[in-house]
N, C-alpha and C positions, 0 to 999 in steps of 0.2 A: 615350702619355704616358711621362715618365721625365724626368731632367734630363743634360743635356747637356751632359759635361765639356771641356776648353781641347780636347783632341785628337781633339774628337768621338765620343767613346766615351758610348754610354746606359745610364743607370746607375740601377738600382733606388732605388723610391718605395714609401715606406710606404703601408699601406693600399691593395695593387692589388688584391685581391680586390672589396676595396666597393667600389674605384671602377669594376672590369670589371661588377660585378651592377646597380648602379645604372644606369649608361651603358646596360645593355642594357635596362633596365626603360625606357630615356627611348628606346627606338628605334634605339640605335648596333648596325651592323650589321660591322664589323671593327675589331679592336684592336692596336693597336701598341706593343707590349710587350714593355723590355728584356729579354734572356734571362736578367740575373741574376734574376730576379723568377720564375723560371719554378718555384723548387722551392715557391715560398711560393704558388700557385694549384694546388695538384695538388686543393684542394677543388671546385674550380668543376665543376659538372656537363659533361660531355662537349659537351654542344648551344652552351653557351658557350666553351669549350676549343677548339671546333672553328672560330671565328673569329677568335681570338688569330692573330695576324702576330707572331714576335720577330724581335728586333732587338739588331744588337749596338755599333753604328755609325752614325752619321747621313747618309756614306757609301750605305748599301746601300737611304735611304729610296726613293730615287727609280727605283731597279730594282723595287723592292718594291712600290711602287705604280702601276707602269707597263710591268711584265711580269707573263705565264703566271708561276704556280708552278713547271712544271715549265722553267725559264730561271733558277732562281735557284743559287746555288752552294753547296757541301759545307758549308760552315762558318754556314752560317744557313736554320734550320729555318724551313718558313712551312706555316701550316695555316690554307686558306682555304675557306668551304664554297661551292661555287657556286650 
């Protein structure tokens, strides 16, 4: 989730925390998640932290969901649990 500005840049949404704990209560197993948003989840327990995917660009979506972790580039952190 996030919204997606003219230049494609992913841009921080309120309320990511409920909406990561919810989603995983309904079964969601990976989350895509601007990386401005990342200082405002540092509550989530590790076991859900560990499926956050961020994202900084709507660009790097389709690497990101269609490559290994270890193929992805310097400037965008992905932490996926296998």
């Amino acid at each position: 989730f996030g919204e997606i500005g003219l230049t494609g840049e992913v841009r921080a949404v309120v309320s990511a925390e409920q909406r990561i704990r919810e989603s995983y209560k309904l079964g969601f197993k990976k989350f895509l998640v601007p990386v401005s948003n990342k200082k405002h989840l540092s509550d989530l327990p590790k076991e859900i932290l560990s499926k956050v995917i961020w994202i900084k660009n709507i660009k790097e979506l389709p690497r990101l969901l269609f490559s290994s972790p270890a193929k992805t580039s310097k400037n965008v952190e992905v932490s996926v649990e296998a």
